[in-house]
Structure formats: C-alpha cells, structure tokens
C-alpha positions, -999 to +999 in steps of 0.1 A: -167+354-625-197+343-643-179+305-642-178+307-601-220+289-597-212+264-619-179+258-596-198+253-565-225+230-577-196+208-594-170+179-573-140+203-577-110+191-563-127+155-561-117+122-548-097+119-576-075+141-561-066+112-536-073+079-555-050+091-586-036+067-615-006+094-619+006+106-592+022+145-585+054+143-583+058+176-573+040+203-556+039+242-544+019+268-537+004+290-567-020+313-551-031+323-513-064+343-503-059+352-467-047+324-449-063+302-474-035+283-501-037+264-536-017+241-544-002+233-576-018+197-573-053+209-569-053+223-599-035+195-620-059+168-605-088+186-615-080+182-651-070+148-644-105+141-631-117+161-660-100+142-687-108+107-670-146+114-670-135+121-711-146+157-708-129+182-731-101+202-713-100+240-728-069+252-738-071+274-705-085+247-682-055+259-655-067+295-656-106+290-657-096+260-624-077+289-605-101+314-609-130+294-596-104+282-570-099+316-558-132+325-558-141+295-536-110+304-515-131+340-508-162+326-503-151+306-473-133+335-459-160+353-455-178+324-445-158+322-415-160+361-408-194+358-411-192+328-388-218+309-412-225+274-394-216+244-411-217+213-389-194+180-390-227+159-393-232+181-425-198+174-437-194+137-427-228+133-445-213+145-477-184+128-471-197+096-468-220+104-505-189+106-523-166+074-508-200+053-514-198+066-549-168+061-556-168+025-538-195+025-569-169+033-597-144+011-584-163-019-578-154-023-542-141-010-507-108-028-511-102-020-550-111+019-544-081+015-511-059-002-536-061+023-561-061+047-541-030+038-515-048+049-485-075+034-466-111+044-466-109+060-432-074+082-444-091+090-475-121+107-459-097+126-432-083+139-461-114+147-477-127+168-448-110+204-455-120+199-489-158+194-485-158+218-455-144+240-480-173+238-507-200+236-478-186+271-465-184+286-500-222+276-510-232+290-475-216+328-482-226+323-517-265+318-506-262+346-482-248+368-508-277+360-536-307+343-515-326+377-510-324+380-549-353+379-567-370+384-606-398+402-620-422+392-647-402+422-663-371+410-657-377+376-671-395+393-709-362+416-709-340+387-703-365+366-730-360+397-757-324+395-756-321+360-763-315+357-806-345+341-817-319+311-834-302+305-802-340+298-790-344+262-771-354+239-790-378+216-770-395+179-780-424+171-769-430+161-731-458+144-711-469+146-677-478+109-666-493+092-637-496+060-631-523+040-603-501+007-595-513-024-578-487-051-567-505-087-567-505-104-531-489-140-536-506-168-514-497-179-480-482-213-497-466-198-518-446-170-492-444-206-471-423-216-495-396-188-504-390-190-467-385-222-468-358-218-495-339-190-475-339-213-447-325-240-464-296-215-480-286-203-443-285-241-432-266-251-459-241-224-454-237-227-417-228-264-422-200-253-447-216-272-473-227-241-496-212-203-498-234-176-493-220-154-528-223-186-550-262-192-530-263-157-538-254-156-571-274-191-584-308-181-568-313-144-552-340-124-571-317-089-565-307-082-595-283-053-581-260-076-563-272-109-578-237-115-607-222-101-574-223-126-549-253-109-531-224-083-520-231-048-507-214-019-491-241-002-471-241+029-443-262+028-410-275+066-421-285+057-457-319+067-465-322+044-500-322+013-480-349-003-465-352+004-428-364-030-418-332-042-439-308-016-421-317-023-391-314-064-396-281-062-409-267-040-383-277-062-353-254-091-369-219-101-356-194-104-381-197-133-403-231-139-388-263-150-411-294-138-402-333-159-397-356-150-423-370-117-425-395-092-449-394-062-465-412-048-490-393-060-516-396-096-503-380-120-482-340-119-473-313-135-454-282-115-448-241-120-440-223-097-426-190-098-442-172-069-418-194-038-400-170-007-396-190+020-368-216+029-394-205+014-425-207-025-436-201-049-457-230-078-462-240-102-488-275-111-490-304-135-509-339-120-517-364-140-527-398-128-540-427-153-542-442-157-569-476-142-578-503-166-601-521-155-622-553-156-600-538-127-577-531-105-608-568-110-625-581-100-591-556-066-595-567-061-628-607-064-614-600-039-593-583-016-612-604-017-634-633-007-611-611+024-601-607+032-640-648+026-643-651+054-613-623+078-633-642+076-661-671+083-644-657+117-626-668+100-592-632+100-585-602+122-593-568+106-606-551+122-573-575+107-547-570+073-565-537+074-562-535+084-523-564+057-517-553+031-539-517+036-553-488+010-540-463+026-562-435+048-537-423+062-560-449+079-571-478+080-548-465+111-534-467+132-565-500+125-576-490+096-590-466+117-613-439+098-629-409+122-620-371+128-639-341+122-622-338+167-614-377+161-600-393+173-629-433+161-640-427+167-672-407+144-693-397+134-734-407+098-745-367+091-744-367+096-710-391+070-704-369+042-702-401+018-694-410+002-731-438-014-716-452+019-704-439+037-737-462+010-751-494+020-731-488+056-741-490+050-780-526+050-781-539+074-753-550+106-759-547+137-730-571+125-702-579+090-711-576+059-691-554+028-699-569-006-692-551-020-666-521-041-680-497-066-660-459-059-659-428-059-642-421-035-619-380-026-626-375-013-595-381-041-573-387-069-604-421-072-586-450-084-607-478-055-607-506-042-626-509-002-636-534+017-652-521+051-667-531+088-675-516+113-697-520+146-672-506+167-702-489+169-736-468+196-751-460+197-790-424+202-801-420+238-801-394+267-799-386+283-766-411+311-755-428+330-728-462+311-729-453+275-726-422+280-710-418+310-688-403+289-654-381+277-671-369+311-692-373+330-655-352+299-635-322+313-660-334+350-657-326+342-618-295+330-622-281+351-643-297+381-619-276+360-590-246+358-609-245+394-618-244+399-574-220+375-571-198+393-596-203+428-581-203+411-546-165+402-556-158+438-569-164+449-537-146+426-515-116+410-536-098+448-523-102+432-485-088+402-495-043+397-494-040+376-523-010+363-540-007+344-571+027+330-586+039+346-615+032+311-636-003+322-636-008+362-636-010+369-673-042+348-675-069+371-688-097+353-665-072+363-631-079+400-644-093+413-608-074+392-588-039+401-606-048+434-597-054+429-562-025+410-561-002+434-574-014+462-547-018+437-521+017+425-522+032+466-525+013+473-490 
C-alpha cells in the first residue's frame, strides 16, 4: 500500500492512454471493486506512457500498476458513499491542464488529433471518467489522512531511525531577493513600435504580407516567435495576460486586431479559429526599446534605495512592496522562488548567469550595486539590485537545519501508515475480483484474499 500516495499525485492512466503510437489490440476486464472495472488496457498503456517518458519499467510494473489501480478503484467508492463533492468545473479545469499540455508535447492541436485519431473534443469526453476518477480518490484519501498530524517526537523518532549513511546529502542553498526596476522607454520611441504593428496589420489585410512570416521576421516573443506568432490559448487560463485574453477573444475568426498594451509590450493578434473557450491566434509583440538615458535614471534610483538599505532606514521587504516591478517576486518579499515554491534554492537552480554572477561576490546581507540585464521572462531590459537573505553550507541531513523538511516525510509516512490500516479495514466491505492472470502477485496480497472470500459468498 505504501506505493498508493505516490499513485494519486502521478497522471495514471494518462492521455497516453488515448493518443497511443501502438494501439490494444485487445482488451478485457482484469479486476472489479464494486461496480468499479480495470481494464487490461489501462494497465498496458501505463507502461507504455512509462517507457515513452524513458522511465525504467520494474520487472513487476503490471502488479505494482494494478495494485495502485485497485486502491484508486476503493478510494472512489467510498468517495461516492461518502458523497464527497467533486464538481464538473473541477474536472473540466483539469481536463483542459492536461489537452493544453499535451497540445505542448505534440507541437499542435491538429498533430496531437492526428496522433491521437480522435478529436480534441472526443479526447476529453473520454478523459472525463478518468480524471473524475483521481479527483474522487484524492478527496477520500484527504478525508481519510487530513486530521493526521506529527509531533516534535514523532519527527526525532522518525530522524533516529534513518542509518546515518542513507542521511541527505544537501549542497548549499541561498535565499535571494531581488528589487527590480524595468526602464520606461520614451513616448517616441512607444510612437514608434505602434507604428510598426500598424503597418504589419495593413500589410496583412491588403494580402501583401502573412501574419506567421510578420510574426516570425520581427515579433519580440520569443515563445512563439520560430512559430509563426502561433498560440493555443483557453478563455480560463490564468498564465495569460488578462488585457491579452480578453483582446483576442473579442475577435471574429480570421480577424486582426488595432494595437493594444500589455505589460509585456505592445501586440496585434489573429485569430486563427476560437472553439467556446479555447483558441487558436497568432500574434506580434513588440517592445520599445529603452536608451540608455532611462536605464541610468533606474540605476540612480536604485541606487538611492540601496543607499537607504544600507542605512537600516529601510527594510529589504518594504523596498520591495514600495519599489519592486518584478511579479514574480514582489509578492514573496522579493524572494526568488523554485518551481515546488520553495525560498531556498542551489546555485544550479539558478538558471540566471547574470544573477549567478552578482552572487559571486556578496556576502549574507550585503547589497549589490544595481546592474542592467535582461529580464528572461518578458526579454524586458531592467535594472536589479540583489540580497542574499541566507546561506546554508553543504551539510548532512539533520534535525537543526533541516527539521521541516525531516517532519514533511515524518507526516507522510504517519499518513501513509492510515491509509494502509484505513484499507485493512475496509478492503473486507469491498466485492473484488481479480483474474487469475494476476493473483499470485505478492503486492495483490490483501486484495487476493478478499477476493478469494468475496467471490465464495
């Protein structure tokens, strides 16, 4: 059981289950809980998705994917005895997540539709059961552990169990923050990227120009730039701009729209084709360009907030809520933050070598001066100053430096222990049947069991 967690936080069963290379020839049923079936296929297109993603297949991969299946299978079960709510909006969010993902791997709407055989709109029909499935299953499973809680005890018994060789091994990590100006360009110079955008719509609606080559000779996106400008966007989206969203989705098909700004810049979109709340645009951003007048007058004033940091007249955290332009990280405290929302991150993980630059020479609680660079998110030009909040040294796992994390696996393991005696006590209330194929598998153990005096009643 102690395999089931990982199960539910994973894409079981995923798209690849529908937008499949090989396709199951045959198929039957290999296990039922309740009125709840698994298919042969289910099992055999997770270890296809599993050996496309060049993951290593145990030996057992069909026994460890049944297991967890069944498990699952339970989980919803009760879920639905329990009546735990899980709305379509819930589901059709999630839904939507994984096509736009996978429109991501494939390159496009009409190669994933290709691939798959289906269209996008069968393809999530089909998905629905599925993700209904694993939304109902992490619902029960919450309810089952979300009352569970550790100790300080807990967490040194779990720590003293742990051989000291099979210890973490951790490199050192800083806590950064970052104050981040972006330079205003002039009027004349926002005058003429407008200009330019106008002249691209112009020469498209005459049928003199097209909008991907426009796109792909002078947009300043460099996410859909060597694409034609092209992008496969949803209404409900929270990544995009809202300005931008709500732009696109006023167009016709086919339709280009005037000028308009973001924060990123200045755009003209196309609506290739809008589907309810899903579309297909191209589009051209251009950024005016900043001189180097506007970024001396960033670097003056950054520099007068370093002069006042310095000073102790202001903390690094007011700076940034007063001062900082920076999204990303204005609502941190001006924390540069890992992709699982941690503060704390290795110099690896800082994939910005100007910043890994800035770093070299700063001590814990020192000031950068305020240097000019690119900002990769937007490929604005800005100026940042930077602190280092807070250095560990390379070190071995332990209790002082890093007890959340130590007690975050305590928990888990705590949760996973009522999970486990949560099955023990229900698996009996369950009918389950499992085809022979599969019942000497050690890891179907309980649910063999159950099956054999199940199937005698």
């Amino acid at each position: 059981m102690k395999k089931i967690v990982l199960f539910l936080c994973l894409p079981a069963f995923t798209f690849a289950s529908f937008a499949q290379t090989k396709k199951v020839v045959a198929d039957k049923i290999i296990a039922t809980v309740g009125d709840k079936i698994i298919l042969k296929s289910d099992i055999d297109n997770a270890i296809l998705d599993y050996q496309r993603q060049n993951k290593d297949v145990p030996a057992n991969a069909g026994c460890l994917l049944l297991q967890q299946a069944l498990a699952v299978k339970a989980l919803v079960l009760q879920a639905e005895r329990d009546s735990l709510p899980v709305s379509e909006d819930q589901i059709n969010a999630e839904i939507d997540n994984r096509i736009r993902y996978f429109i991501g791997q494939y390159g496009s709407k009409e190669v994933l539709e290709q691939v798959a055989g289906k269209t996008v709109y069968q393809l999530k029909e089909e998905f629905k059961p599925v993700i209904r499935d694993q939304k109902l299953a992490a619902a029960e499973r919450d309810k089952i552990v979300g009352d569970v809680r550790i100790t300080p005890n807990e967490v040194e018994d779990y720590y003293s169990k742990i051989p000291k060789d099979s210890l973490e091994f951790y490199e050192s990590q800083l806590e950064v923050g970052q104050i981040v100006l972006y330079p205003k360009p002039s009027r004349d110079l926002e005058n003429y990227a407008i200009d330019q955008l106008k002249e691209y719509k112009k020469e498209v609606e005459d049928g003199t120009k097209k909008f991907e080559v426009l796109a792909s000779l002078f947009s300043d996106d460099p996410g859909s730039k060597d694409n034609g400008g092209l992008y496969e966007i949803n209404r409900n989206e929270k990544q995009w701009d809202p300005v931008f969203l709500a732009k696109a989705f006023s167009l016709k098909d086919g339709q280009i729209s005037s000028v308009f700004k973001t924060r990123f810049g200045y755009h003209i979109i196309q609506m290739v084709s809008k589907r309810g709340d899903d579309a297909t645009i191209r589009h051209i951003l251009k950024i005016p360009q900043v001189s180097s007048i506007e970024v001396n007058q960033a670097k003056q004033k950054l520099d007068s907030i370093r002069t006042q940091l310095q000073n102790g007249t202001l903390q690094f955290g007011e700076a940034v809520s007063r001062y900082s332009e920076d999204e990303n990280s204005k609502f941190t405290g001006g924390r540069l933050t890992a992709p699982d929302g941690s503060t704390f991150l290795t110099i690896d993980e800082l994939h910005d070598k100007d910043l890994v630059l800035m770093l070299q020479n700063l001590k814990v609680g020192q000031f950068s001066q305020p240097i000019e660079y690119v900002d990769p998110t937007n490929q604005k030009k800005a100026v940042r100053i930077v602190e280092i909040l807070s250095k560990t040294e390379p070190h071995r796992e332990n209790l002082k430096d890093d007890y959340d994390k130590v007690a975050q696996r305590a928990l888990e393991e705590k949760k996973n222990t009522a999970l486990d005696e949560w099955f023990n006590k229900k698996i009996p209330t369950f009918y389950i049947n499992i085809d022979p194929q599969y019942a000497t598998c050690p890891e179907l153990g309980k649910w063999v069991v159950n099956h054999s005096s199940t199937a005698q009643k």
